[in-house]
C-alpha positions as CSV (number, residue, x, y, z in Angstrom):
1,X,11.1,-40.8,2.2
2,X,11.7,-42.8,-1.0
3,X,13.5,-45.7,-1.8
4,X,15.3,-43.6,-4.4
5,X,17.9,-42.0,-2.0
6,X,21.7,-41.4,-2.1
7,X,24.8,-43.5,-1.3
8,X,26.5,-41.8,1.7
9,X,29.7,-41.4,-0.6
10,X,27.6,-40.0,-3.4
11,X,26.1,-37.6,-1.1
12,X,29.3,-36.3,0.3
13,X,30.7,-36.1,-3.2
14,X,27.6,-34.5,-4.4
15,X,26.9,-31.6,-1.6
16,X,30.6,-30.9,-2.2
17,X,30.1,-30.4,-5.9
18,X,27.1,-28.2,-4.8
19,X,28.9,-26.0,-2.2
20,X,32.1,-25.6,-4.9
21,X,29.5,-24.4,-7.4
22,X,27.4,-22.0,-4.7
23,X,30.9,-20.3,-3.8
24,X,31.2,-19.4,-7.8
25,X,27.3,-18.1,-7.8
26,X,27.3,-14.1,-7.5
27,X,24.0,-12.9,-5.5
28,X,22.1,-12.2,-8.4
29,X,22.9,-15.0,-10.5
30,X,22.6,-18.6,-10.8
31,X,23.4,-21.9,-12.0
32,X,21.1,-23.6,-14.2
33,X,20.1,-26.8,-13.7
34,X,22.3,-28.2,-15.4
35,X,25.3,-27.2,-13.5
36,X,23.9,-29.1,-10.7
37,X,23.4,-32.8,-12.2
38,X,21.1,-35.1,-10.8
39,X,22.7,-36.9,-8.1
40,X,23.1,-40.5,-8.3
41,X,20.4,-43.2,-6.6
42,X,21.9,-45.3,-4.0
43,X,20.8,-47.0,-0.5
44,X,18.0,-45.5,1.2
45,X,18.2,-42.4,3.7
46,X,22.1,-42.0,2.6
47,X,22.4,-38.1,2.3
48,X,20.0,-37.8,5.5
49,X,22.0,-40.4,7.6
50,X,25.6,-38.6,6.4
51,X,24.8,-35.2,7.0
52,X,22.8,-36.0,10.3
53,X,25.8,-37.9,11.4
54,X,27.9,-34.5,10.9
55,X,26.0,-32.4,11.9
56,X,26.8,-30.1,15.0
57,X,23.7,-29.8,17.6
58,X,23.6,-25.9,16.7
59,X,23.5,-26.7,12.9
60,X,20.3,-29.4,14.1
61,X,18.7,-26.9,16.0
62,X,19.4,-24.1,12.8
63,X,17.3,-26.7,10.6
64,X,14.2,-26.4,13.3
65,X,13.9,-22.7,12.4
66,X,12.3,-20.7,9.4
67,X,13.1,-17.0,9.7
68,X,11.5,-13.7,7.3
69,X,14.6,-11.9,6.3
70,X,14.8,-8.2,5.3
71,X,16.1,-7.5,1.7
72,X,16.0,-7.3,-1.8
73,X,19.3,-9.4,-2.5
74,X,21.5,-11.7,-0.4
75,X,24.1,-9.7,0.3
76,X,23.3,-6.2,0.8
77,X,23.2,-5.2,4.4
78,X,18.9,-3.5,5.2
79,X,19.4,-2.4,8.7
80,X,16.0,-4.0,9.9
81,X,17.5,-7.0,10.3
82,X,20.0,-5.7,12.9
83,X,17.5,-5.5,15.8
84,X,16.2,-9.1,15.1
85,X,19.3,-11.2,14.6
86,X,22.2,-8.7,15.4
87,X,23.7,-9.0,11.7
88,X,22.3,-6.8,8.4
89,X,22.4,-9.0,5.2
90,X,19.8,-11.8,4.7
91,X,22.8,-14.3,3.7
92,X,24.6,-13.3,7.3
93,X,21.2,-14.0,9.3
94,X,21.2,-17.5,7.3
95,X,24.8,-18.5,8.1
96,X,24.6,-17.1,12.0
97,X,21.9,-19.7,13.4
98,X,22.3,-21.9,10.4
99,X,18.7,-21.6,9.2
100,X,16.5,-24.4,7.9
101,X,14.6,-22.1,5.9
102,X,13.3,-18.2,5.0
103,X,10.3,-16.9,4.0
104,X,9.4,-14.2,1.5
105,X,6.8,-11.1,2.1
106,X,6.0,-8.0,0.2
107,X,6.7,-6.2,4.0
108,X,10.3,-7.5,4.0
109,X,11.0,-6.5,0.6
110,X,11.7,-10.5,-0.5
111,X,9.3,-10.2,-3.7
112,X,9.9,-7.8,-6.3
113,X,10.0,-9.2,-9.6
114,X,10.5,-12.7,-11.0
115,X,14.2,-11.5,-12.0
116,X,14.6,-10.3,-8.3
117,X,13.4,-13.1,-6.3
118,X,15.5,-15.7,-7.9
119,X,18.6,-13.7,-7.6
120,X,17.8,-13.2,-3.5
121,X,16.5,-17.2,-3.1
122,X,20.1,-18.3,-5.6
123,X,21.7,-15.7,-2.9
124,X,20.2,-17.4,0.0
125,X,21.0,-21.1,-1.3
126,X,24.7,-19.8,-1.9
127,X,24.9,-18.6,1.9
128,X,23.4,-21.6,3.5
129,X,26.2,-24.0,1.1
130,X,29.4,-22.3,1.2
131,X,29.7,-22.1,5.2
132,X,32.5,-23.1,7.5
133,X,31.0,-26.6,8.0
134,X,31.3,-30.0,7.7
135,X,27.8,-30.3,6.2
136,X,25.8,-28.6,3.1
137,X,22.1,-28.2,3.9
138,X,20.0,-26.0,1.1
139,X,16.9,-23.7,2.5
140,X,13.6,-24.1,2.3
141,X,12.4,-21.3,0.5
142,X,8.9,-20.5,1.4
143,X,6.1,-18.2,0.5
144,X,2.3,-18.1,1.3
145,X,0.7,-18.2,-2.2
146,X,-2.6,-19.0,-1.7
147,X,-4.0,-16.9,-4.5
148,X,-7.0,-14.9,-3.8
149,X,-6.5,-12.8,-0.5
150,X,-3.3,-14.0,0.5
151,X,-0.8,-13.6,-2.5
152,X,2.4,-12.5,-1.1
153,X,4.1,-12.3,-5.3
154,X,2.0,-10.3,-7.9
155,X,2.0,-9.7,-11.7
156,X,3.6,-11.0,-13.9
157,X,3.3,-14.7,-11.7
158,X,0.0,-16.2,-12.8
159,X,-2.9,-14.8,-10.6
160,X,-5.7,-17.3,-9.3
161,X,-9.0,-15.9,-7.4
162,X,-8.2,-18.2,-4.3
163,X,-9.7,-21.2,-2.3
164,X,-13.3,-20.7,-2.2
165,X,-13.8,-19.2,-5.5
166,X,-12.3,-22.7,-7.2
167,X,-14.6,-24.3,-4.2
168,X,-17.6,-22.1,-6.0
169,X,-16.0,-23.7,-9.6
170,X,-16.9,-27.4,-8.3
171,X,-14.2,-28.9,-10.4
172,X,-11.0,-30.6,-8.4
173,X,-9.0,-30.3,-12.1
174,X,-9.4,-26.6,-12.0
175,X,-7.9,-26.8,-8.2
176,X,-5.5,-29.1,-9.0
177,X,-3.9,-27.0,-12.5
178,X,-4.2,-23.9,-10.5
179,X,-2.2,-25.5,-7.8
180,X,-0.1,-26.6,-10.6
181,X,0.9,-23.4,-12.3
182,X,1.7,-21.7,-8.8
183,X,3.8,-24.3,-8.1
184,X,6.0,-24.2,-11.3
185,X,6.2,-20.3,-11.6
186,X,7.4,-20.3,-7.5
187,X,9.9,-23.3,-8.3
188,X,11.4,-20.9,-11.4
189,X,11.7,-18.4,-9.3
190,X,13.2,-20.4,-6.4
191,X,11.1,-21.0,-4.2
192,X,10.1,-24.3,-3.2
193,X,7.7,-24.2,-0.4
194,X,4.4,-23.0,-1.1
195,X,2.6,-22.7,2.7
196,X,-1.2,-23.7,1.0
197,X,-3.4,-24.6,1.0
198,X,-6.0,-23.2,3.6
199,X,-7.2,-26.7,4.9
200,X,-9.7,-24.8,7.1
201,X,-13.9,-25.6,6.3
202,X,-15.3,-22.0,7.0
203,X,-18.6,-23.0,8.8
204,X,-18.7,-19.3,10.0
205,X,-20.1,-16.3,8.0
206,X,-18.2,-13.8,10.4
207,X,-14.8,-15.1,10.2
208,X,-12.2,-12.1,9.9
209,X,-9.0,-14.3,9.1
210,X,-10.4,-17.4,6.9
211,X,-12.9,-15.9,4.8
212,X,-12.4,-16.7,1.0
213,X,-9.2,-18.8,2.1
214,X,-11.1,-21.6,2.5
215,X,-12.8,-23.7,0.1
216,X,-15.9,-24.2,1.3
217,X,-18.1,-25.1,4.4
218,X,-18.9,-28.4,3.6
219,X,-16.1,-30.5,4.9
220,X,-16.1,-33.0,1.4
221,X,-15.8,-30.2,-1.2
222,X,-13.2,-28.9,0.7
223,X,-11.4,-32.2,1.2
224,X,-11.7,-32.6,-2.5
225,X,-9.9,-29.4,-3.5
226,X,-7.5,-29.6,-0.3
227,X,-6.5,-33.6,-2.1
228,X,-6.5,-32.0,-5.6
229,X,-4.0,-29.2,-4.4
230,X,-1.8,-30.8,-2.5
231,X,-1.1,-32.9,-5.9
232,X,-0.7,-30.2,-7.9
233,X,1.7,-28.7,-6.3
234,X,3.8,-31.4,-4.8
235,X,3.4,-34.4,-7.7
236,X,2.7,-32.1,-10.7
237,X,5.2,-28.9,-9.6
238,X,7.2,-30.2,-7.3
239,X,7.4,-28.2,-4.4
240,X,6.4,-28.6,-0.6
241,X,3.4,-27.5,-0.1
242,X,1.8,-27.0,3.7
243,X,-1.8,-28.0,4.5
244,X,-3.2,-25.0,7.8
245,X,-4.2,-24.3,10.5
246,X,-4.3,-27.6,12.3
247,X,-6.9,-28.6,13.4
248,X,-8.8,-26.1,12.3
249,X,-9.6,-22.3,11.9
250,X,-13.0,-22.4,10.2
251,X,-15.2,-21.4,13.0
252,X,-14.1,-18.6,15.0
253,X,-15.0,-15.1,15.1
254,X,-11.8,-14.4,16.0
255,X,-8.4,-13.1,14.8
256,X,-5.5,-15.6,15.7
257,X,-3.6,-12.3,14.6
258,X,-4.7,-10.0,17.3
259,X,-6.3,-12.2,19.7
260,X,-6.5,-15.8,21.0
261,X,-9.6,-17.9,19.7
262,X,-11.4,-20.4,21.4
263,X,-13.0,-23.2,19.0
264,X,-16.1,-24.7,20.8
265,X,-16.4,-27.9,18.6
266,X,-16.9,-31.5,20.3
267,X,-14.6,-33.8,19.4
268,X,-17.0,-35.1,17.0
269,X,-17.8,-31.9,15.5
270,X,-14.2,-31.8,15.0
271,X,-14.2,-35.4,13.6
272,X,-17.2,-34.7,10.8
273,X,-16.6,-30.9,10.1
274,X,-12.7,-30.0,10.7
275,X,-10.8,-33.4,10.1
276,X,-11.7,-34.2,6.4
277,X,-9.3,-31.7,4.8
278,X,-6.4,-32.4,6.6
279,X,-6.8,-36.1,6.2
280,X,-7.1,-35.9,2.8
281,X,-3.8,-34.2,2.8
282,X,-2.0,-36.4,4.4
283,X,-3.4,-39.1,2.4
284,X,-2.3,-37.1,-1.1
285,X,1.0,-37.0,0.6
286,X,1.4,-33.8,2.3
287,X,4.8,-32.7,3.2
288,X,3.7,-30.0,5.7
289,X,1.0,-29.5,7.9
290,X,0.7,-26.1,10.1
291,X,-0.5,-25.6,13.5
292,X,-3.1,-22.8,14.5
293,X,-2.6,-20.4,17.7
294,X,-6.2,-21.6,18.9
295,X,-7.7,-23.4,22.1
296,X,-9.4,-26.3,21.1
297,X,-11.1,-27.5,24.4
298,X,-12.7,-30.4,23.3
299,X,-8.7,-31.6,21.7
300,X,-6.8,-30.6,24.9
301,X,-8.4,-28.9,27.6
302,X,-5.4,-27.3,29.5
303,X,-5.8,-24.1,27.7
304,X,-2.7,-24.0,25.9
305,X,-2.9,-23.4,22.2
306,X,-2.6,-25.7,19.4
307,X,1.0,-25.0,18.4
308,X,1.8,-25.6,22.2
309,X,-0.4,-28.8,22.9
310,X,1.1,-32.5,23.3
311,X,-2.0,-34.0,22.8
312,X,-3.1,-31.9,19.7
313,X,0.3,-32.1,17.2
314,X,1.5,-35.5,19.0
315,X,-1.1,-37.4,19.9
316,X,-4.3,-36.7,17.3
317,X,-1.9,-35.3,14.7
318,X,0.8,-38.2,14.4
319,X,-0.4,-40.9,16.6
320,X,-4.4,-41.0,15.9
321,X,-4.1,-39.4,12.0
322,X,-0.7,-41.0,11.3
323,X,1.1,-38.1,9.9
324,X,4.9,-38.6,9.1
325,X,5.4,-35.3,7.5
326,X,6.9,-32.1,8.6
327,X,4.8,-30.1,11.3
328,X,5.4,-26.3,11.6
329,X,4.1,-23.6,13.3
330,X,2.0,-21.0,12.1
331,X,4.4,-17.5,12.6
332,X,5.3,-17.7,16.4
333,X,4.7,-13.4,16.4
334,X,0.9,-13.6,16.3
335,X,-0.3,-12.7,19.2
336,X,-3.0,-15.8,19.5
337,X,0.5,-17.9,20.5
338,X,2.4,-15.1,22.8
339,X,-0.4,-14.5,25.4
340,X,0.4,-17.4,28.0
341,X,4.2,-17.9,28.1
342,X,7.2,-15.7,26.2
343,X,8.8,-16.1,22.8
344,X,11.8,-17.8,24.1
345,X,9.4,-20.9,26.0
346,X,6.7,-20.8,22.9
347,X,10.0,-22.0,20.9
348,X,10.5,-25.0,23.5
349,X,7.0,-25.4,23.9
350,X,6.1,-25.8,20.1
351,X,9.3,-28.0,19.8
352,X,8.2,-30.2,23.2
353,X,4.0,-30.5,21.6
354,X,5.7,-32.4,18.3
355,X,6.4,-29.0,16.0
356,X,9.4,-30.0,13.9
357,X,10.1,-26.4,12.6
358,X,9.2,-22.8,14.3
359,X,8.0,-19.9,11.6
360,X,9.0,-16.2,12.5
361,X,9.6,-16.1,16.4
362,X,9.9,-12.7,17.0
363,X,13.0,-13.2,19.1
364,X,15.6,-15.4,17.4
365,X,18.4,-15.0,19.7
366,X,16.6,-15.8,23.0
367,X,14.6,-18.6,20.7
368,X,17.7,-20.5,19.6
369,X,19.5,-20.4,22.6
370,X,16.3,-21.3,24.9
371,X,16.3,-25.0,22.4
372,X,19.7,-25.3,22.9
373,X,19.5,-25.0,26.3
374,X,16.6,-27.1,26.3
375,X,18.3,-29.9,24.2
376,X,21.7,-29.6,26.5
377,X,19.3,-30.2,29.9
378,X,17.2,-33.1,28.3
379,X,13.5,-31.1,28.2
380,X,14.4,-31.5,24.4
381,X,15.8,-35.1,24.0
382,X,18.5,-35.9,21.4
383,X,17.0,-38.2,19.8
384,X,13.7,-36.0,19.4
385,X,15.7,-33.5,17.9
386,X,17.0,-36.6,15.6
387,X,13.8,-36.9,14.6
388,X,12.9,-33.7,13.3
389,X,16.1,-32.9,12.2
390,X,15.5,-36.2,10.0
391,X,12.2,-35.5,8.7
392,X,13.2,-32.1,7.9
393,X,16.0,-33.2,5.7
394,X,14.2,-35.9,4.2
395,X,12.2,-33.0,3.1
396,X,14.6,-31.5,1.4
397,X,15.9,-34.4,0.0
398,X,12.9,-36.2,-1.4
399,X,11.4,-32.6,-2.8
400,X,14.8,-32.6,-4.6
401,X,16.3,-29.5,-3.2
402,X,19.3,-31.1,-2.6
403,X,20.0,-31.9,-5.6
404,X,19.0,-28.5,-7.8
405,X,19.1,-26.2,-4.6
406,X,19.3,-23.2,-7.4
407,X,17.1,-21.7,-10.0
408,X,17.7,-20.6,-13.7
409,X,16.9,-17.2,-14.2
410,X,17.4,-17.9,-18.0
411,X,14.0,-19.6,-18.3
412,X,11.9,-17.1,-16.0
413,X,10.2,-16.1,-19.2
414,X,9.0,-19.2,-20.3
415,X,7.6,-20.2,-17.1
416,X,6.0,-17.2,-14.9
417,X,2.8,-15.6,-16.8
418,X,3.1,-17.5,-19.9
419,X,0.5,-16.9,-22.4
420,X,-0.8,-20.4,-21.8
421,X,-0.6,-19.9,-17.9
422,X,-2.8,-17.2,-18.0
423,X,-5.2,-18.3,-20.1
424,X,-5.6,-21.1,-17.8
425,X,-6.2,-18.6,-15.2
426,X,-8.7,-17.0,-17.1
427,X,-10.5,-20.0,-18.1
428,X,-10.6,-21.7,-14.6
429,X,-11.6,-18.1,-13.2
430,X,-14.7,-17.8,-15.8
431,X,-16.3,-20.7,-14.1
432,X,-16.2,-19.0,-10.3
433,X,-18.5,-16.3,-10.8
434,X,-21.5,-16.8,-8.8
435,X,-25.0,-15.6,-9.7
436,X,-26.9,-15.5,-6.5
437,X,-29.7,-12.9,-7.5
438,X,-31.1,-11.6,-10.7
439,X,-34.3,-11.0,-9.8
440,X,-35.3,-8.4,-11.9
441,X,-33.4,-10.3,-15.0
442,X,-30.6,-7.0,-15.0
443,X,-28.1,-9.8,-16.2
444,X,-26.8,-9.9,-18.8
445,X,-26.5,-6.2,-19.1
446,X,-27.1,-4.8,-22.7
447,X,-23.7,-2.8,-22.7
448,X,-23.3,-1.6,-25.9
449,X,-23.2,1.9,-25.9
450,X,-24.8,1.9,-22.4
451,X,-23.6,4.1,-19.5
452,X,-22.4,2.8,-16.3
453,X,-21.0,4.1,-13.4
454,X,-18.8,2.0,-11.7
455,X,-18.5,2.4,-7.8
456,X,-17.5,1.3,-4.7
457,X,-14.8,-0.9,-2.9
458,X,-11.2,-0.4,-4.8
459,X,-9.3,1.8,-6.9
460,X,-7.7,-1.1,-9.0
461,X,-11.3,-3.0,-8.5
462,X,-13.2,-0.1,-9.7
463,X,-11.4,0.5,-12.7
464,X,-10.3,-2.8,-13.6
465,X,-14.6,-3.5,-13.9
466,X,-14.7,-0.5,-15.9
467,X,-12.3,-1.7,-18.4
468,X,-13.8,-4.8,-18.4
469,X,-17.4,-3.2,-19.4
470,X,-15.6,-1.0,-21.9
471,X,-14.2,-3.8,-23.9
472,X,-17.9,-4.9,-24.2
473,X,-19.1,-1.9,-25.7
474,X,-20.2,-0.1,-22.5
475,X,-19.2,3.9,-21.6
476,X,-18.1,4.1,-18.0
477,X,-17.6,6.0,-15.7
478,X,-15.8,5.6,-12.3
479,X,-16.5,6.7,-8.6
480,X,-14.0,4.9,-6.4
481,X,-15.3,5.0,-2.3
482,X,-13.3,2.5,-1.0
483,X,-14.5,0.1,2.3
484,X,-15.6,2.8,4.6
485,X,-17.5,5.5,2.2
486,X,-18.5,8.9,4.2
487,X,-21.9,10.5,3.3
488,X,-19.8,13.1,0.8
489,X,-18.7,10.2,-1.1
490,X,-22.1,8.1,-1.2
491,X,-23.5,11.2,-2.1
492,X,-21.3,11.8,-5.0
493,X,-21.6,8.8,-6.5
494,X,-25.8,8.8,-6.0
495,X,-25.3,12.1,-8.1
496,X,-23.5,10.6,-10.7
497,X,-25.7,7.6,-11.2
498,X,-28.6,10.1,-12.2
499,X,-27.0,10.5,-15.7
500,X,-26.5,6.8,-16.1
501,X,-27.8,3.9,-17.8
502,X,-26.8,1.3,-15.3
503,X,-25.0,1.3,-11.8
504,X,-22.5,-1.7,-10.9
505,X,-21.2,-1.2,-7.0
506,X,-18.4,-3.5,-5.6
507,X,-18.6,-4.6,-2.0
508,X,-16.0,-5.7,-0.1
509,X,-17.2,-7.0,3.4
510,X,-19.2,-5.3,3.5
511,X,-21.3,-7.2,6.6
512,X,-18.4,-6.4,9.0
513,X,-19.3,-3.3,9.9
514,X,-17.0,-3.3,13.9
515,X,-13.7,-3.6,11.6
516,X,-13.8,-3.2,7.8
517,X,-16.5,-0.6,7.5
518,X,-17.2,0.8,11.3
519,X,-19.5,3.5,9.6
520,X,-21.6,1.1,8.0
521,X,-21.1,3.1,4.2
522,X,-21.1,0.4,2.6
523,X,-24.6,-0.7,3.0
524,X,-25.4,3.0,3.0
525,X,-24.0,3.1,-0.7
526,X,-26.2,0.3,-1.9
527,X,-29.2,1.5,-0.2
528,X,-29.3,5.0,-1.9
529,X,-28.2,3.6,-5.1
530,X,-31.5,1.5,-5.1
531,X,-33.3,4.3,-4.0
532,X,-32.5,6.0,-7.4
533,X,-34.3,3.7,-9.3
534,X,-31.5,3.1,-11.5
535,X,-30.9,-0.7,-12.3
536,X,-27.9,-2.0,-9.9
537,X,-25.5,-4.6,-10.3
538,X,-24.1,-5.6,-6.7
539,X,-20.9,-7.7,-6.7
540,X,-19.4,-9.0,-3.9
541,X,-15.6,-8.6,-4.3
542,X,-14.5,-10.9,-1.5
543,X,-17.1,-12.3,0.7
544,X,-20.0,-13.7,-0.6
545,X,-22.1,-12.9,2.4
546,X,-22.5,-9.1,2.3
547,X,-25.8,-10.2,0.5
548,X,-27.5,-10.9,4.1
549,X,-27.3,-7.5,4.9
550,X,-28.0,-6.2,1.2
551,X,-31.3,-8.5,0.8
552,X,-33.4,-5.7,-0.7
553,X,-30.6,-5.9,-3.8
554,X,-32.2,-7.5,-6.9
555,X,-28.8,-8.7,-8.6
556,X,-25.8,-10.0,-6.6
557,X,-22.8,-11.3,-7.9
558,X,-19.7,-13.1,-6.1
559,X,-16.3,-13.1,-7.2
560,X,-14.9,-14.5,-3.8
561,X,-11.7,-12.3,-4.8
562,X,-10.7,-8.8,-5.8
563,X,-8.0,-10.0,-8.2
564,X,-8.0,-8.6,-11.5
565,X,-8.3,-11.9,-13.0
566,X,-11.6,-12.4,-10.9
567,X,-12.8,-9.0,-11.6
568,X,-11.6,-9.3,-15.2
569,X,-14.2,-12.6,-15.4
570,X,-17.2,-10.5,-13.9
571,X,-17.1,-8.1,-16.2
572,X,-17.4,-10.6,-19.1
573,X,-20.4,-12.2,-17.0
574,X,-22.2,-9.0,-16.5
575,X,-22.1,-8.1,-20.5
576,X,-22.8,-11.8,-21.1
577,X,-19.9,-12.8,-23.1
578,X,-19.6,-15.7,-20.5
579,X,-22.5,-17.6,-18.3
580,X,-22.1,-17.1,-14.8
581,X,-21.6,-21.2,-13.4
582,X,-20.3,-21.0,-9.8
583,X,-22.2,-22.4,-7.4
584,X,-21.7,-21.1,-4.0
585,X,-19.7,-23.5,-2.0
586,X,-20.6,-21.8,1.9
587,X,-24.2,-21.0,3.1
588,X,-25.1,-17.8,3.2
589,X,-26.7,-17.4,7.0
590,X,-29.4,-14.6,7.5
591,X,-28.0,-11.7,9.3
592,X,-27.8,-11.7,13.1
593,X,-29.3,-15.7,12.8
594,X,-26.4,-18.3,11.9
595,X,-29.2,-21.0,12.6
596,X,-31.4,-19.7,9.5
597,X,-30.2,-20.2,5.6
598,X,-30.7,-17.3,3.6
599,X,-29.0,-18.8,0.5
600,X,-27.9,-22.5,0.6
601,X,-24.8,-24.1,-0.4
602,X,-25.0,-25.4,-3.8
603,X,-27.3,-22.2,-5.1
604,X,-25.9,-20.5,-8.3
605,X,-28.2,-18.8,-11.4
606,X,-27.1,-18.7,-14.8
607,X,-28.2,-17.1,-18.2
C-alpha cells in the first residue's frame, strides 16, 4: 500500500460523505467526480485499519467474494438471480452477503452499452455504500477484457485484436497503449478491474482455452508484453488489473472449463518456461494474480488443483516469488476445480491454499456460510482472514476506489471510442498482420476492379473482409460457411469461385477438427478451392496454426483475431495499402509432430 493513505478521522468523515452522496444517486445516474473530492492524505493504512477495526466477521468474509450478478440495472428484480442468492435485484444480492466485488458478462446481461453499464456499476456502488452498517466498502467492479477472443464489452469501447496478435506486433508500447485505452474506457464506464492479462506462454499448438490469449511461446516476449500491460492499465489507467492462470495454462490440451488438466512440466520447465510472465508482473506491480484449476505435479504432488494447493498460492506464490498482492481464484463453477471436493469446501479450500478472494462459486449460500463456519471453528484463523480482508481493502484504497467509487456518465463520449482511441487501435492493429506464405507472390492483390469471393469462417468476418476489399477498389462477393462447412456449402462456394478473379477463405481453427470442426470442412474448403486453380488468399482468423494442416496453401495470413479491427487491417494488407510486419510470436509445429518446426517463431514476410 502507499505511504499516501488516510487519517482514521478523515476516513470516517470521508466514507460518510460517500455513503450520504450514494443514498442521493438514482440507479442510472451518477455523481461525477467531482462530487466525491479527493480525500485528504494522512497516516499510513488509516481507512484500512478503521474500517477493518469495524468491520463485522460477515462483512470480512463478504469482502472475500466476487459474485456475476443478473441484470441490466441495480435495482430491477431478473428472476435468475433468485435460485443463486435467494434475492432478485443485483443491488439486493450485493447488500445480503456484503460482497467484495461483481463481475460483468454479456450472459448476465451486465454489458449493454457504455450508457448502461455505468448506470448498473454507479447502481452497484450505491448498494454496497448506503447499507445498515457501521462501515462503507465500494466494489470491485470487474470484467475480463482481454481483447481478442475474450472481450466480454463491444462497440463502441475501443476493440484490440488480443494478446498474441500485439505478441506478433513485437513492440511492448503498442501493448502497453492498448492496455492503456482499455483501461480508461472500463474506468468511464465503472469498472475498475480489468481480469488481464493472459500471463500464460502457449508452448502448445493444440490448446483449446489459451490460444491467441497468450502472447507468445517464448517465455521473454511474453514477459515483456505481460510488464508492459500490467503498466498500462494500472499506472497509466488506473485500474486493477489481474495477471492468470497461476502458474500456468500454456501447455495443456485440455479444457480447465470442462475437464481437469494435468500440466507435466518439471519444476524447472516451470522455472524457464511458465514463471517469467508472472514474475514480471509482480515486479510492474500487479494488484491481482489468478489461480488456474490445474494439477501441477511437479508444484504439489497431492493431486489437488492449483486454486486448492498450500504449496502452489502460499508457498511458491507468496513465499518463493514474494507476491503481496491480491490472489483470486479463477471462477470456482469450472468444472477443472469441482471434481475432487463440493462447492461449499472448494470455498474453504481456496481460502485455506492462500486465495484472498473466490470468483463465481456456483453456490453462494452454502459457500459463505461453509467460511463462516470455517472462521468460527479456527480451520480459517482470524487473523488470516485479517490478512486478506487487509490486502483486499488496500486494494481498493490504493487503486482509489475509495475515494471516486462512481463514474460520470457525462464524459462517456469523450472517453469510450474516441476518434483518437480508435485510430490507435487501428494503427497498433496494422502492424499484427502476419505474412507466413506468399509463395506464389498473390500478395498484394491487384484489387481494383478485380472479383473476389469472400468465404469461409464468419458472417461478420466474411463481410467485414469484403468491405474491406471494396474500399480498395475490389467487387466482392460473399459466401459465408461458418466453422464446420457441409459438402453443400463447400460446393457452393467452389461454384462461385469459377466466375472470380481471386478467392480469399477465412479459417478459424481450423486444425481442431474433434471440437471446432468435427467434419473436417474446413480443410475440405481450402482443398477444393486450390483445386480450382483460382489464386487463394488463406487467412487465419484466430489461430495461426491451421497452416500445418493447410501446407499445400501458397498464401497464408494471420490475424490471431476475428475482430473487425483485425479483419479491417487484413484487408488493407491483402490490397497493399499497408505492409504486412507481424512476426509470428509461437512456433508453428508440423501436424501430428510437436517435436518438428514447420514455421519458426520470429518468421513474418512482407512486401
Amino acid at each position: 500500500m502507499s505511504g499516501s493513505v488516510l487519517s482514521r478521522r478523515s476516513v470516517i468523515a470521508g466514507a460518510a460523505g460517500v455513503a450520504l452522496l450514494g443514498a442521493g444517486l438514482s440507479t442510472a445516474a451518477a455523481a461525477p467526480p467531482s462530487a466525491a473530492p479527493p480525500l485528504p492524505p494522512a497516516a499510513e493504512h488509516g481507512w484500512v485499519t478503521s474500517t477493518l477495526a469495524r468491520m463485522t466477521t460477515e462483512e470480512k468474509v463478504g469482502q472475500l467474494f466476487i459474485q456475476n450478478v443478473y441484470g441490466k440495472d441495480a435495482t430491477t428484480p431478473d428472476a435468475r438471480n433468485i435460485p443463486l442468492y435467494g434475492v432478485a435485484s443485483p443491488a439486493e444480492v450485493v447488500r445480503k452477503y456484503h460482497l467484495g466485488g461483481v463481475i460483468y458478462f454479456a450472459w448476465t446481461d451486465s454489458v449493454q452499452n457504455p450508457q448502461q453499464i455505468t448506470g448498473l456499476s454507479n447502481g452497484l456502488q450505491q448498494a454496497a455504500l448506503t447499507q445498515d452498517s457501521k462501515v462503507h466498502v465500494p466494489l470491485q467492479v470487474a470484467t475480463d477484457q482481454e481483447q481478442g477472443v475474450v472481450t466480454r464489452i463491444g462497440p463502441p469501447a475501443t476493440q484490440f485484436p488480443g494478446s498474441m496478435a500485439l505478441g506478433a506486433g513485437r513492440s511492448t508500447d503498442d501493448a502497453r497503449t492498448a492496455a492503456r485505452i482499455t483501461g480508461e474506457e472500463l474506468k468511464a464506464m465503472g469498472v475498475n478491474t480489468d481480469f488481464a492479462p493472459d500471463s500464460d506462454v502457449n508452448v502448445n499448438a493444440l490448446n483449446p482455452v489459451i490460444g491467441t490469449r497468450s502472447f507468445s511461446s517464448d517465455p521473454g516476449l511474453a514477459a515483456d508484453m505481460v510488464g508492459a500491460q500490467v503498466r498500462g492499465y494500472q499506472d497509466d489507467a488506473g485500474i486493477s488489473s489481474s495477471a492468470k492462470h497461476f502458474p500456468g495454462h500454456g501447455d495443456t490440451a485440455t479444457d480447465s472449463h470442462v475437464a481437469f488438466p494435468i500440466i507435466t512440466h518439471t519444476r524447472q520447465q516451470w522455472e524457464q518456461v511458465d514463471a517469467p510472465p508472472f514474475k514480471a508482473a509482480i515486479a510492474s506491480g500487479i494488484d491481482m494474480i489468478m489461480t488456474a484449476h490445474l494439477n501441477f505435479p511437479a508444484l504439489d504432488d497431492s493431486g489437488d488443483p492449483a486454486t486448492l494447493s498450500r504449496p502452489i498460492l502460499t508457498g511458491l506464490l507468496r513465499g518463493e516469488l514474494g507476491y503481496k498482492g491480491v490472489i483470486v481464484t479463477d471462477s470456482l463453477a469450472m468444472q477443472g476445480v469441482r471434481d475432487l471436493y463440493g462447492d461449499a469446501e472448494v470455498a474453504v479450500r481456496a481460502l485455506s491454499a492462500g486465495a484472498d478472494q473466490l470468483l463465481m462459486t456456483p453456490a453462494m449460500d452454502d459457500a459463505y456460510a461453509a467460511v463462516l463456519d470455517a472462521v468460527h471453528t479456527g480451520r480459517i484463523s482470524r487473523a488470516d482472514l485479517d490478512a486478506k480482508v487487509t490486502r483486499v481493502l488496500e486494494l481498493k484504497y490504493s487503486r482509489g476506489i475509495v475515494a471516486h467509487p462512481y463514474a460520470d456518465p457525462t464524459a462517456l463520449d469523450s472517453v469510450v471510442g474516441t476518434p483518437e482511441h480508435l485510430a490507435a487501435a487501428d494503427a497498433i492493429t496494422d502492424r499484427t498482420t502476419t505474412l507466413v506464405k506468399n509463395d506464389t507472390h498473390t500478395l498484394p492483390l491487384a484489387t481494383s476492379g478485380a472479383k473476389v469471393l469472400v468465404t469461409g469462417y464468419g458472417v461478420t468476418t466474411t463481410q467485414t473482409l469484403a468491405d474491406g476489399l471494396a474500399k480498395q477498389g475490389a467487387v466482392t462477393t460473399v459466401k459465408q460457411t461458418g466453422t464446420s462447412p457441409t459438402d453443400a456449402q463447400v460446393a457452393s462456394a467452389v461454384a462461385a469461385a469459377a466466375t472470380q478473379d481471386a478467392v480469399v477463405v477465412t479459417t478459424m481453427k481450423a486444425w481442431d477438427t474433434s471440437v471446432t470442426d468435427p467434419r473436417g470442412g474446413q480443410q475440405k474448403l481450402v482443398k477444393q478451392l486450390l483445386a480450382t486453380g483460382k489464386p487463394v488468399v488463406v487467412v487465419a482468423t484466430r489461430d495461426p496454426y491451421d497452416i500445418a494442416y493447410l501446407t499445400q496453401a501458397p498464401t497464408y495470413l494471420a490475424t490471431y483475431s476475428y475482430s473487425p479491427v483485425a479483419i479491417e487491417a487484413v484487408a488493407r494488407v491483402i490490397g497493399g495499402t499497408v505492409a504486412p510486419t507481424g512476426k509470428l510470436p509461437v512456433d508453428i509445429p508440423v501436424a501430428g509432430d510437436p517435436s518438428r518446426v514447420l514455421y519458426p517463431f520470429g518468421h513474418g514476410l512482407t512486401y
